[in-house]
Structures are given as C-alpha cells and as structure tokens.
C-alpha positions in Angstrom: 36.9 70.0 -51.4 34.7 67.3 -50.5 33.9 63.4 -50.8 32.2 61.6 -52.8 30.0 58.2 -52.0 28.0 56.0 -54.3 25.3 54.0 -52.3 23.9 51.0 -53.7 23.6 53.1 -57.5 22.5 51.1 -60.1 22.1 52.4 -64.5 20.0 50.9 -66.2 19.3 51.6 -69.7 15.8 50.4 -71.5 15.3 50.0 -75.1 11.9 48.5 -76.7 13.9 45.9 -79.1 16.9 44.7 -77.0 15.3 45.4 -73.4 17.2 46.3 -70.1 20.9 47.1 -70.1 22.5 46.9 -66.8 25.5 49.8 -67.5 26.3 50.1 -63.6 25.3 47.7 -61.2 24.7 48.0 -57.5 28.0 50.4 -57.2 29.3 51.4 -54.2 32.4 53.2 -53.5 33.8 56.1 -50.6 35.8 58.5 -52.0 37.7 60.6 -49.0 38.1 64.2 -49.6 41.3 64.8 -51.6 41.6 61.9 -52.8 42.7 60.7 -56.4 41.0 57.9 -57.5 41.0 56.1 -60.7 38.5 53.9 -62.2 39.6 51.8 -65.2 38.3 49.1 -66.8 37.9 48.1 -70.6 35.5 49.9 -73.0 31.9 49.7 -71.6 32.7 48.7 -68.2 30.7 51.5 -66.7 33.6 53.4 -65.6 32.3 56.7 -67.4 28.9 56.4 -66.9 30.0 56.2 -63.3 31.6 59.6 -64.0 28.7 60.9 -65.8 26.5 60.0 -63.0 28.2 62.2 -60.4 28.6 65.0 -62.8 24.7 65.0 -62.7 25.2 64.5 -66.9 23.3 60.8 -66.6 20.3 59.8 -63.6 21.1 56.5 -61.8 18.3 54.2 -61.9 18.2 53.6 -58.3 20.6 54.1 -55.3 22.0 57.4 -53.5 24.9 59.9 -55.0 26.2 61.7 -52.2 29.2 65.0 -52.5 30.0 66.5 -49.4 27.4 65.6 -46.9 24.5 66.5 -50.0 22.4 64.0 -51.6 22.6 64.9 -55.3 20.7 62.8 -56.8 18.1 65.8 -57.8 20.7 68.1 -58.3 21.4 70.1 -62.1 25.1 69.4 -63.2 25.5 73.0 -62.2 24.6 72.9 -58.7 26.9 70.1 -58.0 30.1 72.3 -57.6 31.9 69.9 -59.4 34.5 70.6 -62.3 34.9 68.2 -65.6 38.0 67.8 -68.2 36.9 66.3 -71.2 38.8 64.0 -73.3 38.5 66.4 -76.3 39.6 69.7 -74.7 36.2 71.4 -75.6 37.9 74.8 -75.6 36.6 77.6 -77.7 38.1 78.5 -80.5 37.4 82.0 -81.3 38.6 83.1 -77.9 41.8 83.7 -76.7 43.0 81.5 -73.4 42.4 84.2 -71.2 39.1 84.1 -72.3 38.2 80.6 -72.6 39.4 80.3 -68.6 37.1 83.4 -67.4 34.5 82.2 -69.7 32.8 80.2 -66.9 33.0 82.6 -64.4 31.7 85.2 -66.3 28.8 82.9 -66.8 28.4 82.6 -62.7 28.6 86.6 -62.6 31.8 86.9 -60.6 33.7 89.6 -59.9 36.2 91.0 -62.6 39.1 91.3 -60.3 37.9 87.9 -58.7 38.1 86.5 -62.3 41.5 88.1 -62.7 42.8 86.9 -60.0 41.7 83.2 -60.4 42.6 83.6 -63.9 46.0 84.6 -63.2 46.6 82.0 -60.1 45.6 79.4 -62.5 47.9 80.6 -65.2 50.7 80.3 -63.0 50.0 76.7 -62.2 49.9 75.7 -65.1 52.6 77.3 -67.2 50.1 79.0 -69.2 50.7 83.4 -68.7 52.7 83.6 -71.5 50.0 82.4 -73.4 46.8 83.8 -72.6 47.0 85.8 -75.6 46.6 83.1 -78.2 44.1 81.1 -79.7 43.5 77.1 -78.9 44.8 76.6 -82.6 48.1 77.9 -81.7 48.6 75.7 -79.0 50.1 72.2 -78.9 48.3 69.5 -77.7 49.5 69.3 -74.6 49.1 73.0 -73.9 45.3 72.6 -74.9 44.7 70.2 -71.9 46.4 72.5 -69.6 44.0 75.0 -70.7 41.2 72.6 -70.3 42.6 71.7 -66.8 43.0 75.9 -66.0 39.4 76.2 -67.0 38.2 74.0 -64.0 41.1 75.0 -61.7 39.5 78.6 -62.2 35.7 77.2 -60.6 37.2 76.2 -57.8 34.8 73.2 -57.2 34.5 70.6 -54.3 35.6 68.1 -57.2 37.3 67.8 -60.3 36.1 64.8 -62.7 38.8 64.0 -65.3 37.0 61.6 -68.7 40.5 60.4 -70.2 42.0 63.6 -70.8 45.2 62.0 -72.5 43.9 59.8 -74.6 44.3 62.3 -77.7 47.8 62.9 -76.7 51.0 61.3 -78.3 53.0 58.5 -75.8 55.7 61.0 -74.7 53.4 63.7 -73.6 50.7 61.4 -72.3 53.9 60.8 -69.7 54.6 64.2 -69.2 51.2 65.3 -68.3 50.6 62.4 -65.6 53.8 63.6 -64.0 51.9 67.5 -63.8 48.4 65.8 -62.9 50.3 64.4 -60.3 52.3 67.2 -59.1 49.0 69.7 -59.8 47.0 67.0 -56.9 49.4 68.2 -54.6 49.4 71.5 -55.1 45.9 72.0 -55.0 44.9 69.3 -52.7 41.7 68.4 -54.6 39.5 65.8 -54.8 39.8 64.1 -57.8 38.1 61.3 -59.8 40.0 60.5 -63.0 38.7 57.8 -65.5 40.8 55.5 -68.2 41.3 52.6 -70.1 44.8 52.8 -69.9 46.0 50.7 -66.3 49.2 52.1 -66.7 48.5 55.4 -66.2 46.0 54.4 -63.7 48.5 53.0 -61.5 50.8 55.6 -62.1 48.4 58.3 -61.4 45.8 56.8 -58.7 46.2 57.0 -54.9 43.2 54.1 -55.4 42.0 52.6 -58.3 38.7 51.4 -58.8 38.7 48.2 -61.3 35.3 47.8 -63.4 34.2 45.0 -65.6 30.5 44.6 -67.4 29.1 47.4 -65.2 30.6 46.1 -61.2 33.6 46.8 -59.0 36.0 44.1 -59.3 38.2 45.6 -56.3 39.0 48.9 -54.9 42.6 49.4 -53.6 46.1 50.9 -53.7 48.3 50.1 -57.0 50.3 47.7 -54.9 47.6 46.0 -53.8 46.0 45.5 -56.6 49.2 44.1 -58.4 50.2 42.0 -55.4 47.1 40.9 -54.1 44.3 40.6 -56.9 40.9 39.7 -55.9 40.0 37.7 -59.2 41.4 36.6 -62.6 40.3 39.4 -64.2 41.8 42.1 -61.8 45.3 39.8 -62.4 45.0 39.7 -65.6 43.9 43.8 -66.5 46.4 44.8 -64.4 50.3 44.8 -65.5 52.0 45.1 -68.5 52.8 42.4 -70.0 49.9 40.3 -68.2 49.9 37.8 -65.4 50.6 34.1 -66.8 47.7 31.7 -65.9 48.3 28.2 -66.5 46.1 25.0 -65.9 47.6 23.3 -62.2 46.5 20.3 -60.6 46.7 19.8 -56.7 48.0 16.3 -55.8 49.8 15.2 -53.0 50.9 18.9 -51.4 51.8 20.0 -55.1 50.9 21.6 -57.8 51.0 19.4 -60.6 51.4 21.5 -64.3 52.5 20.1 -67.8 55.2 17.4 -67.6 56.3 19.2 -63.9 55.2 19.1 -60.5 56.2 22.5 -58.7 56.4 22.5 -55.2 54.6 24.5 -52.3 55.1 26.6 -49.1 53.7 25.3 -46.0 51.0 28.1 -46.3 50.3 27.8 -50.1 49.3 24.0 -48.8 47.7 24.1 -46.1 45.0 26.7 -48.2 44.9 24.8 -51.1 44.1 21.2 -48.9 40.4 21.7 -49.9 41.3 21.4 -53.8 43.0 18.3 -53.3 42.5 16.6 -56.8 41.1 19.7 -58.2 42.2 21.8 -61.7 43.0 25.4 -60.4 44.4 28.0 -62.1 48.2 29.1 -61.2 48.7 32.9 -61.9 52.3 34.6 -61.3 53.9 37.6 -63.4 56.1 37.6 -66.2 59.0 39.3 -64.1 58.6 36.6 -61.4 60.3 33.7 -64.5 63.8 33.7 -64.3 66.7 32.1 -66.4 68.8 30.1 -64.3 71.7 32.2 -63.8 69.7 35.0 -63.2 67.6 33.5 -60.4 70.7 32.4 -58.7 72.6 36.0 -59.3 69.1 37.2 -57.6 69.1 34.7 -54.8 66.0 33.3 -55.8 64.4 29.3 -55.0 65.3 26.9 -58.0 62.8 24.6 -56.4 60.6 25.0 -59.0 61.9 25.1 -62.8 60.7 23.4 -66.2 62.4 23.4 -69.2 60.8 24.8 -72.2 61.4 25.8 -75.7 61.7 29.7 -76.8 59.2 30.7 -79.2 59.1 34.3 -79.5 62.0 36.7 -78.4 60.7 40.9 -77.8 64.1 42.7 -77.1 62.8 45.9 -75.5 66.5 47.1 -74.3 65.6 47.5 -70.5 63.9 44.3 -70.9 63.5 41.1 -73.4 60.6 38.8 -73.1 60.1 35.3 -73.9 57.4 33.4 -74.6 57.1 29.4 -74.2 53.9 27.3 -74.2 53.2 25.1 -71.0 50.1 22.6 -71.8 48.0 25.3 -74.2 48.8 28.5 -72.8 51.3 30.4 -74.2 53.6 32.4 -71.2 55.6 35.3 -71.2 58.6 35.3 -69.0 60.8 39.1 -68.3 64.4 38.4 -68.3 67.3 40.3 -68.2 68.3 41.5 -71.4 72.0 40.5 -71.1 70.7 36.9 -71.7 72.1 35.2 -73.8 69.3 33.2 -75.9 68.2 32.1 -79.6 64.7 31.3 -81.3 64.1 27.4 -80.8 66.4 27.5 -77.8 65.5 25.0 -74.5 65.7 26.9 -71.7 65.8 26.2 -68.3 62.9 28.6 -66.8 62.7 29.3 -62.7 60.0 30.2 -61.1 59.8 32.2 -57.9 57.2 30.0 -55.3 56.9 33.2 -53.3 55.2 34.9 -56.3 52.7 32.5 -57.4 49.3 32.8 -57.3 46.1 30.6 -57.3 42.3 30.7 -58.8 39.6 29.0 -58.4 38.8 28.3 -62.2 34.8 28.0 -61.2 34.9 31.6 -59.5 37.8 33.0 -60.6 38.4 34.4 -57.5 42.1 34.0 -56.0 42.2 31.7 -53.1 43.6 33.5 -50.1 46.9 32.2 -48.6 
C-alpha cells in the first residue's frame, strides 16, 4: 500500500462560450499509507474530480500527484497500481462472478493458479464462494458491490479509490455495507480514498474526512473534530444531521445579545470575542445541545442561558423528537428527549448549553477560536 499527496493541483476546465471553470482549486492533502479517507462535499464540489485525478482518468491543470514516492502526473490509469469501485457496479454481465473477478488479471497475464488463488482469497472475504457460479443478474444489490469490491481486492493495488459505491443501494443495506467497508479496511489494511455526498456515511466510515466546497478544502480532520471544532459555517453547517443552528448575536457588554434575550458567556468565550464588541456575529450550536428545562436539569446542564419560545413544528422520530422555534428570522431545531411532554403552539422554556456554543464571523464565516 502506499500514500497518496496532492501538491498545489489545480482543474481547470475551458470552454469557448462560458470560459474557465475552476473544478479544483490549489488542493493539497497527505494521505498516510492505510489510511481511509473520505472526501464529501455537495454535488460539484470537486470531490470526484479529485478522485478522477489520482486514478489518472482526468489531467490536473497544474500542481504535482504523487502515490508512493512516484510522481504520477504522466502516468496511464494502468500504471498507477491503483484499484476503482464505481458507483454503478460496472460488472459484466454475460460472465459468471468467478469470471468477472479473474477478468482483470487475465488481462495483466497472471498466473492461473495465482488468479485462483486471489480469486478464491477474495471470495472468502467477501462472502462471495457460494456464488461464483452465477451471473450479476442473480445477485442482489448488495451482493453486486461486493463483487465489484472483490474485483479490486483481486489487483492487489497500492490503493483502492471508492466513487460512491452505495449510493444505488436501499437505506438498510447502504448501513450494512459501511459496517463491511469498515471491517474489510481492517482486514486488508489498505489505503483507501472513498468519495460521497452523504456526511453520514462519511463520518461513519472515514478515519479523516476531507470537506469540499466550489472546488477547495474547507478542513481536513477526524469526524470529532470536524463536528466539535468546525473551521467555517459551511463545515458547521454540512456536517450533522439535523444541522447546526445559526442565529444572528450581538456582542454587548461581555454578552451575547439574540432576539428579546441576552445569553451569557464563559470567561474564555469573552475574552475572544472582546474584539467584536458592538459587532453582529453569528452564534452556531447543535440541535442536541437545546434542552427542555427538566431535561437540562435531569442532565446537569447550566440554565444560565434559556429563552422561551413557541413550538412550531413537532418530528417524533421515536429515539428522538425535534422541535422547531423561530428566534429573530431563523427558524431552529432543538433534539429533545422524546418522553417530553409537548403540543403544537406550546411556549416552551428552551436551555441552552454555553459550553456548546459556537461563534462566526458573519464577514468570513470562519469560527472564531476560543
């Protein structure tokens, strides 16, 4: 197995009516050897072209691809010793599964028993040797991407490139399949770079996650990181389900001054936000950080800072019920325990945790550091 590193790489694409589209820009990243990383983003962020670009399928514009301790840059897909699952399976089928995973290395001129023998290895993996006799058709979805997965088990490369391979897939199985991704990482001990649109299968997956958005690297970090300690609004915001709340906060007098409430601050939260004195920021914290009264106190948490607000949308989800409220123009969703007793139109009493809350500068949006 082997790293990866982007230095300074850059896509551009050119087209005579609409002119220069920056795709990926100035991207750099280290990926260690067997490592899982994820890059996720929204659609068109870059995150597959990245992919594409170290599969040797797209040329960067500018800017160094290196795997191992090779420059790539010239390299043919095929001489890159790297392995890619597609999103749609791409299996063949006229051939049998025994065929479609020694189809590669027949290509390559290997060995028979050598092909056997990787063949059967992979088989075993992946659940797969009772099946090697059928075609793709008789296979369930799930099945297919295993055989897609065996197919590039089977090269043995430095590393494997996953292009949202569950996306096709139905909820319950798109579950299932992270857990053997997961479990399949640490058999083999690969290096793997795994893209998606979905963050909760990024952070569920990803040893690091790389965030994209309009072609650049928003942040690079752990999944706890990354929820606990976002770099800007957008990170905040794409990551965690349901959202972060942001909400319009004024800094006056060593507080933070919202609709009709003035919440107080730690030492720390003031001392950083001294320079904003007079200033609109932006106050971020997470819907499972709003509390109900009796819940805050059954979970020993500050009622220093609470507003009152009136229930406008209930989403019992059985583990969970949210509630939305407005404060000023923004609309916030609070995670409460579902034993709560509450009705549409209700007031409630809402506590938030000061330990939890988070600040932006609205010019920037990056979050200011504490």
């Amino acid at each position: 197995m082997a790293r990866v590193e982007f230095k300074h790489v850059v896509k551009e694409y050119h087209d005579e009516k609409r002119g220069t589209f920056t795709a990926v820009s100035d991207s750099n990243f280290v990926i260690e050897d067997k490592e899982f990383v994820v890059f996720v983003g929204p659609s068109g962020c870059g995150k597959t072209t990245s992919l594409r670009m170290i599969a040797g399928l797209e040329r960067q514009s500018s800017g160094d691809i290196v795997i191992g301790d090779k420059i790539v840059n010239s390299l043919h897909p095929k001489d890159r010793d790297i392995a890619m699952v597609f999103q749609d399976y791409a299996l063949y089928p006229h051939m049998t599964i025994k065929e479609n995973l020694s189809f590669g290395l027949k290509n390559l001129k290997r060995p028979k028993e050598e092909i056997e023998k990787k063949v059967q290895d992979a088989s075993n993996i992946l659940g797969l040797s009772e099946m090697l006799d059928r075609k793709p058709r008789e296979l369930s979805g799930g099945q297919r991407q295993r055989v897609a997965v065996g197919r590039a088990i089977v090269r043995d490369p430095q590393v494997f490139l996953f292009d949202e391979p569950l996306s096709n897939l139905d909820a319950k199985l798109r579950v299932q399949m992270r857990v053997e991704l997961s479990e399949l990482h640490k058999r083999l001990g690969a290096t793997i770079v795994y893209v998606t649109h979905d963050q909760v299968e990024a952070m569920t997956l990803g040893e690091r996650i790389v965030v994209m958005n309009k072609g650049s690297i928003q942040q690079i970090a752990s999944p706890a990181k990354l929820y606990n300690e976002p770099q800007n609004m957008f990170v905040a915001g794409f990551i965690g389900s349901p959202a972060m709340n942001f909400m319009d906060a004024r800094i006056a007098g060593g507080k933070a001054q919202l609709e009709g409430v003035a919440f107080s601050l730690s030492d720390a939260m003031a001392k950083a936000l001294q320079p904003y004195e007079g200033q609109e920021l932006t106050l971020g914290i997470r819907p499972e950080h709003i509390y109900d009264e009796y819940y805050a106190e059954k979970m020993g948490v500050s009622k220093e800072n609470t507003m009152q607000a009136t229930v406008q949308v209930i989403e019992n989800l059985g583990a969970e019920t949210l509630l939305y409220f407005r404060v000023g123009s923004r609309m916030v969703t609070a995670r409460v325990n579902p034993e709560t007793d509450v009705r549409l139109g209700q007031m409630m009493t809402f506590v938030f945790d000061r330990s939890k809350m988070h600040f932006f500068d609205p010019k920037t949006e990056q979050r200011i550091v504490f």
